[in-house]
mmJSON file of the N, C-alpha and C atoms, coordinates in Angstrom:
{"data_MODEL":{"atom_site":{
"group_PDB":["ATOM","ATOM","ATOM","ATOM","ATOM","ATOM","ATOM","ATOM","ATOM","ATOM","ATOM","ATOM","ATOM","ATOM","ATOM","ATOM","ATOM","ATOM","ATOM","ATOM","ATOM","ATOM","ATOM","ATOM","ATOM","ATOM","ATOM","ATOM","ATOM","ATOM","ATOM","ATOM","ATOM","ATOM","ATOM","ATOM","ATOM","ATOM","ATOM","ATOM","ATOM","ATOM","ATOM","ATOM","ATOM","ATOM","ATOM","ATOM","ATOM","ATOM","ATOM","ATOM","ATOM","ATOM","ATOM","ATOM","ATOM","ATOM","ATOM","ATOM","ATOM","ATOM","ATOM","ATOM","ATOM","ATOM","ATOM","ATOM","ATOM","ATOM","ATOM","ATOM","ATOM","ATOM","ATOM","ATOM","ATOM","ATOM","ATOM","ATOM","ATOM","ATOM","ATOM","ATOM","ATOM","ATOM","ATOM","ATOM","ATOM","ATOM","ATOM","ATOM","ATOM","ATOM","ATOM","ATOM","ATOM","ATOM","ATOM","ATOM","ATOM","ATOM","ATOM","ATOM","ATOM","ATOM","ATOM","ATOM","ATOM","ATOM","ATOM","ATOM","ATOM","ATOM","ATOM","ATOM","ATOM","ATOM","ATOM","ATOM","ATOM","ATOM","ATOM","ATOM","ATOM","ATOM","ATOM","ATOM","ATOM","ATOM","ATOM","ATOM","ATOM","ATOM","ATOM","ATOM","ATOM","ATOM","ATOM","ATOM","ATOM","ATOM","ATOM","ATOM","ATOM","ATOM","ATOM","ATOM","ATOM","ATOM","ATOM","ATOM","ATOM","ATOM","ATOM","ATOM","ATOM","ATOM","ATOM","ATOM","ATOM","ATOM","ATOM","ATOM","ATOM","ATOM","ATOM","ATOM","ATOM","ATOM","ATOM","ATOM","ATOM","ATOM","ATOM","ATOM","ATOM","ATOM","ATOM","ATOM","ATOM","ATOM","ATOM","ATOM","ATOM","ATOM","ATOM","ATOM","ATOM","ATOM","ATOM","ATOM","ATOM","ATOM","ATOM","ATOM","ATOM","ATOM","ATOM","ATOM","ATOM","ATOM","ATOM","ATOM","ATOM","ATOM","ATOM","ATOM","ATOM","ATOM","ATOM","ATOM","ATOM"],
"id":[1,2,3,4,5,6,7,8,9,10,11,12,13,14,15,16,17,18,19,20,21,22,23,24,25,26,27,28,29,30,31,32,33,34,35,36,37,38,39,40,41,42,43,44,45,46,47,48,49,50,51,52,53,54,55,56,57,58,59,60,61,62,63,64,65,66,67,68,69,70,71,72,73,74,75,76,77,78,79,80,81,82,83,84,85,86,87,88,89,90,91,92,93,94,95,96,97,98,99,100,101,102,103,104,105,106,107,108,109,110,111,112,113,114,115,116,117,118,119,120,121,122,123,124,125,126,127,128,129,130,131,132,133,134,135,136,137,138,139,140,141,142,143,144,145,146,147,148,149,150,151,152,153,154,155,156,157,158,159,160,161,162,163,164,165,166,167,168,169,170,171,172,173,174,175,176,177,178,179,180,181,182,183,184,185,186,187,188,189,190,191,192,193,194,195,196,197,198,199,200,201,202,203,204,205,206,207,208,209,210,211,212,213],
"type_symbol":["N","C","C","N","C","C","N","C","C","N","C","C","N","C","C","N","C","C","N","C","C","N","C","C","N","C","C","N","C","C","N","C","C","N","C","C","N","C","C","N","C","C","N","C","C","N","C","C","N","C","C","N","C","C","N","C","C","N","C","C","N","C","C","N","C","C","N","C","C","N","C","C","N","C","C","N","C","C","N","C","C","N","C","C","N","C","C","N","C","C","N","C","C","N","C","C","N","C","C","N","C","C","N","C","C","N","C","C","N","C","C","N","C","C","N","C","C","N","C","C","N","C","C","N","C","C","N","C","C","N","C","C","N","C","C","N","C","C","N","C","C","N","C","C","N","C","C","N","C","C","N","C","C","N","C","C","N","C","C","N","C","C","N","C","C","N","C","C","N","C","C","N","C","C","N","C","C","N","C","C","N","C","C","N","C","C","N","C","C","N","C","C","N","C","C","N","C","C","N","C","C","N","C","C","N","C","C","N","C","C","N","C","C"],
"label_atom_id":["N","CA","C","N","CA","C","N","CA","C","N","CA","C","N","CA","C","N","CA","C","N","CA","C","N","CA","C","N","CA","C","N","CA","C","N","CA","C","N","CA","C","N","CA","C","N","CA","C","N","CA","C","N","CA","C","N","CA","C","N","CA","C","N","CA","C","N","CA","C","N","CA","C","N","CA","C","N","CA","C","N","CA","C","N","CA","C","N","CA","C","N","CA","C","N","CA","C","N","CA","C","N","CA","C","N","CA","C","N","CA","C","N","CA","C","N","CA","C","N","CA","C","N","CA","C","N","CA","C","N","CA","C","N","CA","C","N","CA","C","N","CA","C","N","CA","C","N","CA","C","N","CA","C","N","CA","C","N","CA","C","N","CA","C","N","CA","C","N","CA","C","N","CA","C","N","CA","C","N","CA","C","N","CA","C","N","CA","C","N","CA","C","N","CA","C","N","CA","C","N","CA","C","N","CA","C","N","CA","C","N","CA","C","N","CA","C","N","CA","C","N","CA","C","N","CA","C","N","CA","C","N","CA","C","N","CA","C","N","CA","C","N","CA","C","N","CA","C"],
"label_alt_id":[null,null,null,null,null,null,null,null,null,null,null,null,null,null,null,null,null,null,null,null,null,null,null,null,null,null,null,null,null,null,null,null,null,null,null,null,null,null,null,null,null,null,null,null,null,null,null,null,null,null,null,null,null,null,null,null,null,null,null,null,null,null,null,null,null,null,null,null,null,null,null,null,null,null,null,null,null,null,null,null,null,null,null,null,null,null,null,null,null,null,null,null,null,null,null,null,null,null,null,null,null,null,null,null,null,null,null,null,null,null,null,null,null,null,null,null,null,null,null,null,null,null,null,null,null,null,null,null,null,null,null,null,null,null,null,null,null,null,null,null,null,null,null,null,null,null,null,null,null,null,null,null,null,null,null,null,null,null,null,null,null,null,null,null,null,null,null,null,null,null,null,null,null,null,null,null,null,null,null,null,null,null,null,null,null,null,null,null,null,null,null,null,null,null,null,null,null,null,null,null,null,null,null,null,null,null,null,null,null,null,null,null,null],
"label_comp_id":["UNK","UNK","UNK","UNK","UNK","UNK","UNK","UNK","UNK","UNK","UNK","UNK","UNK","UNK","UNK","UNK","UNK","UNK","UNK","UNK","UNK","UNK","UNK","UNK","UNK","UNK","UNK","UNK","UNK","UNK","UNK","UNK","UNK","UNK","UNK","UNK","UNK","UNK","UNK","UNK","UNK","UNK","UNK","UNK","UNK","UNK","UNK","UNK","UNK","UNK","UNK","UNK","UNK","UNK","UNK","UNK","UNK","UNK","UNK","UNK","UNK","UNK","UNK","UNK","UNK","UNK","UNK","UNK","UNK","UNK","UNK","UNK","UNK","UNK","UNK","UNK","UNK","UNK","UNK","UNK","UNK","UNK","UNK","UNK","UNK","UNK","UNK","UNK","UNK","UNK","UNK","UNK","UNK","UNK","UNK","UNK","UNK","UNK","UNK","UNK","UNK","UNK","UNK","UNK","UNK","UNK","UNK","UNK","UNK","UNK","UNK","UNK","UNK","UNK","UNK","UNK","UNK","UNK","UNK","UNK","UNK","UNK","UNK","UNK","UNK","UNK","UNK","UNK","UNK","UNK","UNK","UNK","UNK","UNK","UNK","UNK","UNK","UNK","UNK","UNK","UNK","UNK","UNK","UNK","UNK","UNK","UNK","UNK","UNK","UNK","UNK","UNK","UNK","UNK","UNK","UNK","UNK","UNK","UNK","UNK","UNK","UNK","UNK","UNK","UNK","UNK","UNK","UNK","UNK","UNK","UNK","UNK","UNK","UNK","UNK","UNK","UNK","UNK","UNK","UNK","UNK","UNK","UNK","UNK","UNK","UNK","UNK","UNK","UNK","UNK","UNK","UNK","UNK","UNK","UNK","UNK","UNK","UNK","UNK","UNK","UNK","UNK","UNK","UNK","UNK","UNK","UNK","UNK","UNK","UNK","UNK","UNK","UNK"],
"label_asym_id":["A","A","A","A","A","A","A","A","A","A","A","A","A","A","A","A","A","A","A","A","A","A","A","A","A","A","A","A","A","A","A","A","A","A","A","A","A","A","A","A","A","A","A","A","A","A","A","A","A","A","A","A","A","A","A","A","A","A","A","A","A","A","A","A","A","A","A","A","A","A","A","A","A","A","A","A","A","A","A","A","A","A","A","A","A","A","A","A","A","A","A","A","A","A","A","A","A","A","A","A","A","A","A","A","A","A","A","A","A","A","A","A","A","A","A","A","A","A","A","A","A","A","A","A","A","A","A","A","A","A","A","A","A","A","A","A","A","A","A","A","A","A","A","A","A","A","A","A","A","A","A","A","A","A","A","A","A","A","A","A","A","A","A","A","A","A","A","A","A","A","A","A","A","A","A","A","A","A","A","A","A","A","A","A","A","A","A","A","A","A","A","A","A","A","A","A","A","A","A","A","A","A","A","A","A","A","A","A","A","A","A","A","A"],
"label_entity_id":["1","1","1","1","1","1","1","1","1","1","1","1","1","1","1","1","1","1","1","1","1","1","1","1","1","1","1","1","1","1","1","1","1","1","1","1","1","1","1","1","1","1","1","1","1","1","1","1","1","1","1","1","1","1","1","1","1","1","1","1","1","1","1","1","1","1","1","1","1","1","1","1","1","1","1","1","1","1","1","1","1","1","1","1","1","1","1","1","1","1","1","1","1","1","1","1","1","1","1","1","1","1","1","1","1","1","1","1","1","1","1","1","1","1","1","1","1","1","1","1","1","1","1","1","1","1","1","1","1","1","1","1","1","1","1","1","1","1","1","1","1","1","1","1","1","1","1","1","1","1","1","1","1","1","1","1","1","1","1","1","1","1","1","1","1","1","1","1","1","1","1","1","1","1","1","1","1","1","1","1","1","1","1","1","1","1","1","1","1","1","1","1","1","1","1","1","1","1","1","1","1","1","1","1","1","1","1","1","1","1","1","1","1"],
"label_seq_id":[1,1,1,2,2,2,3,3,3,4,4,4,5,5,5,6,6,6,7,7,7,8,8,8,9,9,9,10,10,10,11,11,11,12,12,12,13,13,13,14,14,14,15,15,15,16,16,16,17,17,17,18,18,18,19,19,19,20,20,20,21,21,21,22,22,22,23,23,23,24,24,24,25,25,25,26,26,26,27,27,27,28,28,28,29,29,29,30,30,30,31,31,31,32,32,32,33,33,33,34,34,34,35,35,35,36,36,36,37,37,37,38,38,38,39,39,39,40,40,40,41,41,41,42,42,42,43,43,43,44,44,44,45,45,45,46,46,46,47,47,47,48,48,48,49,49,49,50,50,50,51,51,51,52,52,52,53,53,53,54,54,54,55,55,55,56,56,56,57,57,57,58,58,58,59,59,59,60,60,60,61,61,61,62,62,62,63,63,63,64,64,64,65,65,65,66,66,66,67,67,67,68,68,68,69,69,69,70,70,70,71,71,71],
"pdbx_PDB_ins_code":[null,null,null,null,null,null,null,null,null,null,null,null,null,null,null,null,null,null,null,null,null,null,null,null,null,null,null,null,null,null,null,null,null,null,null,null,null,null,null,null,null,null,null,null,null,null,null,null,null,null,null,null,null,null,null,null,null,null,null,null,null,null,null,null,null,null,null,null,null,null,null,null,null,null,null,null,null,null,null,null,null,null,null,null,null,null,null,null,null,null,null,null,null,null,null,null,null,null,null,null,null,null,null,null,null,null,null,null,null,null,null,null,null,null,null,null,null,null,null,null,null,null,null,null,null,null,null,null,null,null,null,null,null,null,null,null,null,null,null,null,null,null,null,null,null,null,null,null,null,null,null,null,null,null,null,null,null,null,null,null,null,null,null,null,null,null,null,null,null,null,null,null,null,null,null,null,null,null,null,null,null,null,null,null,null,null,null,null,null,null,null,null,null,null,null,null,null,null,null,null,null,null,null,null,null,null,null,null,null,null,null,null,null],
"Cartn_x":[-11.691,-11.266,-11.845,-12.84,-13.731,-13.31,-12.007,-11.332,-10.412,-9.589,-8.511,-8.967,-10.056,-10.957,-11.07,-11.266,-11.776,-10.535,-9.401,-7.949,-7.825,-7.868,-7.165,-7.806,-9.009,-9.543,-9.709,-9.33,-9.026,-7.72,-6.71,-5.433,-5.589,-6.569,-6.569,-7.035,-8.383,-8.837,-8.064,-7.22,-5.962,-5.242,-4.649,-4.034,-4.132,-5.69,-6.078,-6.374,-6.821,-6.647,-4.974,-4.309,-3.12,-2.195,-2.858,-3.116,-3.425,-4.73,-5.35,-4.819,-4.705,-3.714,-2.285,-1.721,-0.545,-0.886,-1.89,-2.102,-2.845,-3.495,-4.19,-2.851,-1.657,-0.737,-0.101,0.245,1.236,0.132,-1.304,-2.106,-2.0,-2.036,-2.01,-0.23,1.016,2.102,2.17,1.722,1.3,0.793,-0.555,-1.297,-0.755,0.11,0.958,2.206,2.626,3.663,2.831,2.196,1.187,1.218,0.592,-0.081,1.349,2.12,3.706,4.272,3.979,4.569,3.448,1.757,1.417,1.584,2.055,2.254,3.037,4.928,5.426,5.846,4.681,4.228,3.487,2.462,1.689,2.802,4.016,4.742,5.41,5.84,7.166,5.59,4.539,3.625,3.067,3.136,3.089,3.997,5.037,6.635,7.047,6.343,6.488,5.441,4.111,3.089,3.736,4.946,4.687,5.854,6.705,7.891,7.418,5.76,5.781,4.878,4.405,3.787,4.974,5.715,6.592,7.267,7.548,8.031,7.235,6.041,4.616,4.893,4.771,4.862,5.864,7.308,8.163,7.758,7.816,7.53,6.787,5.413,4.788,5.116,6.325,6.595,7.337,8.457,9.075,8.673,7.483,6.951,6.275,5.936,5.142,5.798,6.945,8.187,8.194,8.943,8.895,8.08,6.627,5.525,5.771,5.839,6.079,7.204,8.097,9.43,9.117,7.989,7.905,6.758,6.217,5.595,5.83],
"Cartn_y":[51.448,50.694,49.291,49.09,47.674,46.734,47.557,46.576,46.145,46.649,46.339,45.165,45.21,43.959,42.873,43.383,42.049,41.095,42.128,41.712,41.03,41.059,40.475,38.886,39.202,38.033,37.407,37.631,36.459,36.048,36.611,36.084,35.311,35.284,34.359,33.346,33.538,32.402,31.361,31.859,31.295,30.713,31.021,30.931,29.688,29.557,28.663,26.983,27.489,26.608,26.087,26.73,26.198,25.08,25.357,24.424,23.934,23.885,22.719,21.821,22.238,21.032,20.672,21.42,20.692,19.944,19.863,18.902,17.831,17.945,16.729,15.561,16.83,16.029,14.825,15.471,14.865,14.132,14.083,12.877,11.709,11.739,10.826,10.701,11.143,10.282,10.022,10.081,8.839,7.575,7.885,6.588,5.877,6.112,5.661,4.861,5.644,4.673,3.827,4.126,2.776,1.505,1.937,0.818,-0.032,0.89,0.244,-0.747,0.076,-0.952,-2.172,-2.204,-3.129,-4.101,-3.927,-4.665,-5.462,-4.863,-5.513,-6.568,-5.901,-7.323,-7.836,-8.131,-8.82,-9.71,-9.515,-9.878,-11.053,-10.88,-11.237,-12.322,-12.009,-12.677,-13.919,-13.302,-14.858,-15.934,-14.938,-15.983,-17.232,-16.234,-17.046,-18.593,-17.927,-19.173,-20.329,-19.829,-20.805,-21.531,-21.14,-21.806,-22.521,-22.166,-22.927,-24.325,-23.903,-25.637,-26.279,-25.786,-26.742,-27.322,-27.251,-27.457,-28.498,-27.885,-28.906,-29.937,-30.091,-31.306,-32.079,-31.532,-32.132,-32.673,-32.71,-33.147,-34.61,-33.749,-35.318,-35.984,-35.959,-36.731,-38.017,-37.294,-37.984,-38.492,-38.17,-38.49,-40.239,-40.037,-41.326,-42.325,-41.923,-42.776,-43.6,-42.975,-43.366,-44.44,-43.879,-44.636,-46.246,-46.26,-47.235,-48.455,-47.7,-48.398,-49.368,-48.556,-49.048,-50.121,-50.33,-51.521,-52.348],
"Cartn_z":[-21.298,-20.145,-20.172,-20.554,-20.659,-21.402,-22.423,-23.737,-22.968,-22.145,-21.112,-20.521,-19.957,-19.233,-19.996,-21.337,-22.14,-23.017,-22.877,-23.604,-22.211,-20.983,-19.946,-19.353,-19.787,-19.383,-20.685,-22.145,-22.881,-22.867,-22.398,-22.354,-20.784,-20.259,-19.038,-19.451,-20.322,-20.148,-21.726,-22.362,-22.917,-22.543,-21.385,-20.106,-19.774,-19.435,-18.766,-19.603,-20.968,-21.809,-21.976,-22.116,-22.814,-21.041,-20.131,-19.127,-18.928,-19.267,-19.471,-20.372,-21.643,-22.756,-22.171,-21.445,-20.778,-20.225,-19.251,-18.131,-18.769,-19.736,-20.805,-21.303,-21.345,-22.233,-21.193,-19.947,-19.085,-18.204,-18.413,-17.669,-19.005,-20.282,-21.072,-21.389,-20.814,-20.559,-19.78,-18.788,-17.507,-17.709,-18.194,-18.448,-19.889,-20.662,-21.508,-20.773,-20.102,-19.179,-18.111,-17.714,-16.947,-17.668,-18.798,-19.834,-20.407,-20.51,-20.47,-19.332,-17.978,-17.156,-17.219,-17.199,-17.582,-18.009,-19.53,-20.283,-20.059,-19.232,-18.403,-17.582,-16.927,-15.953,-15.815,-16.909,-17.799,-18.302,-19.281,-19.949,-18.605,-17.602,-16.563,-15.995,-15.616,-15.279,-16.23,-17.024,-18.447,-18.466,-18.333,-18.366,-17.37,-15.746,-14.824,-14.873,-15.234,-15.505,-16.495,-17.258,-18.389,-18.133,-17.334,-16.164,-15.204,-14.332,-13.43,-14.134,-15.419,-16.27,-16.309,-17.031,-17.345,-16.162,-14.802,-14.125,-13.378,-13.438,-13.088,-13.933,-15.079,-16.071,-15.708,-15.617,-15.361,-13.982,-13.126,-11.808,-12.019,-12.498,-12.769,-13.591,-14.625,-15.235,-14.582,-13.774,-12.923,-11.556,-11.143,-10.337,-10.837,-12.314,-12.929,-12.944,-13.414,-13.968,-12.395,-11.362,-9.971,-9.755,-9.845,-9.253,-10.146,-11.593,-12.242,-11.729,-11.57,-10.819,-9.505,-8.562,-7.195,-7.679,-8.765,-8.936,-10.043],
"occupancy":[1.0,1.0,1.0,1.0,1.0,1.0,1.0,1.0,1.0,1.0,1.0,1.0,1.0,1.0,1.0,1.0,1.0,1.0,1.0,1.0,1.0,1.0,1.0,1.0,1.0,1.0,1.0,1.0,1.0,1.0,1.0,1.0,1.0,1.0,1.0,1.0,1.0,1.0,1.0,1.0,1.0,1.0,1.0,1.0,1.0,1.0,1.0,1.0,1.0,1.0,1.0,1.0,1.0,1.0,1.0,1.0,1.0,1.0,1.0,1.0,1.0,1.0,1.0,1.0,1.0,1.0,1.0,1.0,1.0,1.0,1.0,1.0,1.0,1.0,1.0,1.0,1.0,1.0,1.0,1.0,1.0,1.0,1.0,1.0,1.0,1.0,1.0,1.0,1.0,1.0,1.0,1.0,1.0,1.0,1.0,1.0,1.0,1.0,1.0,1.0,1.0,1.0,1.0,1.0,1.0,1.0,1.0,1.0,1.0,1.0,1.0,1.0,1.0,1.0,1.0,1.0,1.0,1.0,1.0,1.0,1.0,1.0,1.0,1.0,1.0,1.0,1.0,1.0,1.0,1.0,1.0,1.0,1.0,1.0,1.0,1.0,1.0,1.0,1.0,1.0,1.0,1.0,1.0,1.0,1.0,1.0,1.0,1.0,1.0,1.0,1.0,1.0,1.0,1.0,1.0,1.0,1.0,1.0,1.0,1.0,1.0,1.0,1.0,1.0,1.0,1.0,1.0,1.0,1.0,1.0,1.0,1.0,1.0,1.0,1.0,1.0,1.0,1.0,1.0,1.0,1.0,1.0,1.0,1.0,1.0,1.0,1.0,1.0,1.0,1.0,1.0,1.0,1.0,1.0,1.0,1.0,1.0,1.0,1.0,1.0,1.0,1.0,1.0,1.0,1.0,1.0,1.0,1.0,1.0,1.0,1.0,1.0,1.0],
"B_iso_or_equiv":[0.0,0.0,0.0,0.0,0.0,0.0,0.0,0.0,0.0,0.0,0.0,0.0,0.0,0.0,0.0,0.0,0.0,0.0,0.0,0.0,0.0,0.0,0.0,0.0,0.0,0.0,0.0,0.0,0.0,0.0,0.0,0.0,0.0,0.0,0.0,0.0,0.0,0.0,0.0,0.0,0.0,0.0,0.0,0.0,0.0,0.0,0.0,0.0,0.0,0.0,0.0,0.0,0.0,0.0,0.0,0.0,0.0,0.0,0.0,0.0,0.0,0.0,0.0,0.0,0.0,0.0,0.0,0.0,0.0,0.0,0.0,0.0,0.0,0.0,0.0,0.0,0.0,0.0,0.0,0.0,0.0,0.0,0.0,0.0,0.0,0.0,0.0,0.0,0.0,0.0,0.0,0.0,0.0,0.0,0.0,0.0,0.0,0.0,0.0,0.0,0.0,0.0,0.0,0.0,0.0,0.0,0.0,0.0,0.0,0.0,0.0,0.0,0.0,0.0,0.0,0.0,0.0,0.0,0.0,0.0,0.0,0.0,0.0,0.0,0.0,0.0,0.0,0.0,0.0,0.0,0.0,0.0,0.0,0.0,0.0,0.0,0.0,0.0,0.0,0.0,0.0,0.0,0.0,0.0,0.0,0.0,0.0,0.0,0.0,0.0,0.0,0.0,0.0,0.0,0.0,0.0,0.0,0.0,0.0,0.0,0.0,0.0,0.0,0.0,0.0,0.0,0.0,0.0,0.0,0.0,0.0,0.0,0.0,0.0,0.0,0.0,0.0,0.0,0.0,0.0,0.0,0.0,0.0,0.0,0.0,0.0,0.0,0.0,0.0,0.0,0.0,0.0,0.0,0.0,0.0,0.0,0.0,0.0,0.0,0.0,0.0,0.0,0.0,0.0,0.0,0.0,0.0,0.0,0.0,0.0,0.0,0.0,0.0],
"pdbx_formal_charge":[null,null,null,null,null,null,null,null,null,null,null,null,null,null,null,null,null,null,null,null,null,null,null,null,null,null,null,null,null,null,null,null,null,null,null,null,null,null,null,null,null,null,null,null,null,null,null,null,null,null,null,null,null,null,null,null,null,null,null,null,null,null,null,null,null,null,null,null,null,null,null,null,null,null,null,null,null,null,null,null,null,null,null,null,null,null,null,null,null,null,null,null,null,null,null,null,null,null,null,null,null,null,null,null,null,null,null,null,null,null,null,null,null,null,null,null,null,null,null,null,null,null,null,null,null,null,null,null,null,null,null,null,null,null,null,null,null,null,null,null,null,null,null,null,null,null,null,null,null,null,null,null,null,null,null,null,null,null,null,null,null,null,null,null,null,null,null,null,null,null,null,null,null,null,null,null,null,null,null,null,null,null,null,null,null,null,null,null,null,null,null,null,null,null,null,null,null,null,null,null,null,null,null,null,null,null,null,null,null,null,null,null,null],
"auth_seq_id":[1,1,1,2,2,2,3,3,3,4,4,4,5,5,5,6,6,6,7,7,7,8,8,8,9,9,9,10,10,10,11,11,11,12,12,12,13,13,13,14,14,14,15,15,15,16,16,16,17,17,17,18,18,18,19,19,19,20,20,20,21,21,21,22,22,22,23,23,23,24,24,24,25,25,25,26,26,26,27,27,27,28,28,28,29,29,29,30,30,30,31,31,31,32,32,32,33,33,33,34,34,34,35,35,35,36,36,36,37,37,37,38,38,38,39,39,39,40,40,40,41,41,41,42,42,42,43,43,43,44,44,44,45,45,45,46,46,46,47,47,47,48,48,48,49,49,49,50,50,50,51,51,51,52,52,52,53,53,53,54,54,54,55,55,55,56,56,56,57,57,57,58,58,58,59,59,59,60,60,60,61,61,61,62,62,62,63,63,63,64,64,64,65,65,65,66,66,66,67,67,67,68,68,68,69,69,69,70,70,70,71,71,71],
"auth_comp_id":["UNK","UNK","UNK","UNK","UNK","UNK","UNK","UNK","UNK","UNK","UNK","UNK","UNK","UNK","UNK","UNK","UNK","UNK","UNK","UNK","UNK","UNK","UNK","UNK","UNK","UNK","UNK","UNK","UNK","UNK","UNK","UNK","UNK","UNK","UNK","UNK","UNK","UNK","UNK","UNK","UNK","UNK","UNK","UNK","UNK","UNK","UNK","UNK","UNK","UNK","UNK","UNK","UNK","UNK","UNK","UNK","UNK","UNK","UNK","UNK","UNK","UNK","UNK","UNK","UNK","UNK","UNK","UNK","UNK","UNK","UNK","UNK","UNK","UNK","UNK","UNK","UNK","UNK","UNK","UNK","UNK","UNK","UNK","UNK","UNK","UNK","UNK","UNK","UNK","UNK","UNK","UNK","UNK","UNK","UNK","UNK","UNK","UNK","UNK","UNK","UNK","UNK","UNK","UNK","UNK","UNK","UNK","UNK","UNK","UNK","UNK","UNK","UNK","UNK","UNK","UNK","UNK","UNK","UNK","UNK","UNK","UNK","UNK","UNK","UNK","UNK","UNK","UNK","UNK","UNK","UNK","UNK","UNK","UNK","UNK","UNK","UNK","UNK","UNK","UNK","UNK","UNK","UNK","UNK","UNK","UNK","UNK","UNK","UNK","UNK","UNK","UNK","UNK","UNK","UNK","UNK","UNK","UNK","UNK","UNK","UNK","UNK","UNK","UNK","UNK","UNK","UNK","UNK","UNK","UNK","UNK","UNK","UNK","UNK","UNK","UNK","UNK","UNK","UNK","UNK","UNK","UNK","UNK","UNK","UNK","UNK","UNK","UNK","UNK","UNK","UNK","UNK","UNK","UNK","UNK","UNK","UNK","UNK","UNK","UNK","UNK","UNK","UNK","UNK","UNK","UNK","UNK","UNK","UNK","UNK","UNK","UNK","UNK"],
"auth_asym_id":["A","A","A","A","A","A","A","A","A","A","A","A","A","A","A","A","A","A","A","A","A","A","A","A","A","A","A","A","A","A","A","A","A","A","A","A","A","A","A","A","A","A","A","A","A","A","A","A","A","A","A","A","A","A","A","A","A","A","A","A","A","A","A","A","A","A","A","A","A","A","A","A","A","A","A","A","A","A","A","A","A","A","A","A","A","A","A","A","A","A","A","A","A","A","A","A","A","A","A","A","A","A","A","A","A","A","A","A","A","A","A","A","A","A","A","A","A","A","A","A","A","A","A","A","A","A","A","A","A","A","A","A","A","A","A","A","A","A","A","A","A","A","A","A","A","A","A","A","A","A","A","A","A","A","A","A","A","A","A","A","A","A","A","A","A","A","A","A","A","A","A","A","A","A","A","A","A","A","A","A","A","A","A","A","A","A","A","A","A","A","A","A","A","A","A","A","A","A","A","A","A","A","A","A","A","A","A","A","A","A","A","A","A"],
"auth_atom_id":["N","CA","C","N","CA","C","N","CA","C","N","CA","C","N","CA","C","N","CA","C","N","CA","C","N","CA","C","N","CA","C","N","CA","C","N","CA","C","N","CA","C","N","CA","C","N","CA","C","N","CA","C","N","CA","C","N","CA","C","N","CA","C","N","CA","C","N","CA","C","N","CA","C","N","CA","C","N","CA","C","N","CA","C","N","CA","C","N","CA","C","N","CA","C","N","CA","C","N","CA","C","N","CA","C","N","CA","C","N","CA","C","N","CA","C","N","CA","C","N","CA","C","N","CA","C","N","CA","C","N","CA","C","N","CA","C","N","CA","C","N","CA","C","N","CA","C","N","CA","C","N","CA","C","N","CA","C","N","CA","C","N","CA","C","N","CA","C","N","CA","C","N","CA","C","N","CA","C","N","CA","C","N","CA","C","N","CA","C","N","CA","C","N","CA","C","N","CA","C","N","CA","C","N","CA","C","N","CA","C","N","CA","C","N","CA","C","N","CA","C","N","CA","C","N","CA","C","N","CA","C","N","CA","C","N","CA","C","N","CA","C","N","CA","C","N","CA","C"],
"pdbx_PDB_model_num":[1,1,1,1,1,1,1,1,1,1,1,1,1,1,1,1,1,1,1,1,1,1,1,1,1,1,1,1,1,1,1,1,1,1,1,1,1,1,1,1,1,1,1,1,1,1,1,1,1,1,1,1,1,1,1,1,1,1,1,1,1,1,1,1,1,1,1,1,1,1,1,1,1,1,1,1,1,1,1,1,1,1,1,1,1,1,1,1,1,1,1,1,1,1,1,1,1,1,1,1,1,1,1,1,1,1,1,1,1,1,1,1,1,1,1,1,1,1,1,1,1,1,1,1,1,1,1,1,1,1,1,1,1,1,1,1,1,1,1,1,1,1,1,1,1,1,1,1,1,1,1,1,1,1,1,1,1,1,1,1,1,1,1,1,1,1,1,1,1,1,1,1,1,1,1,1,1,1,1,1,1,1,1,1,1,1,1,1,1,1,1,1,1,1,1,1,1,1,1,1,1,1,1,1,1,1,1,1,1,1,1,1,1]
}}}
């Protein structure tokens, strides 16, 4: 009877492992898609900075030009 016990609680605690590695798996495709959307909008956040220089530049470019004109 004690082998019954001991077959049951290694197929539990099998059990419990092979749950554990599921749940290992689907917390690291999470944080894989995190690091994805990151990257993202990291990516869309770069883009915008490098739209609002140039737009900056331009401004003061034409802003100089202006100032030159009025004197």
């Amino acid at each position: 009877m004690s082998k019954v016990g001991t077959i049951g609680s290694a197929a539990g605690t099998g059990v419990a492992a092979a749950a554990d590695v599921a749940a290992k798996g689907v917390g690291a495709a999470a944080f894989q898609h995190q690091i994805a959307e990151l990257t993202a909008v990291s990516a869309e956040a770069t883009a915008r900075s490098i739209e609002l220089r140039t737009v900056s530049t331009n401004l003061q470019t034409i802003k100089k030009a202006a100032d030159e004109r009025v004197q």
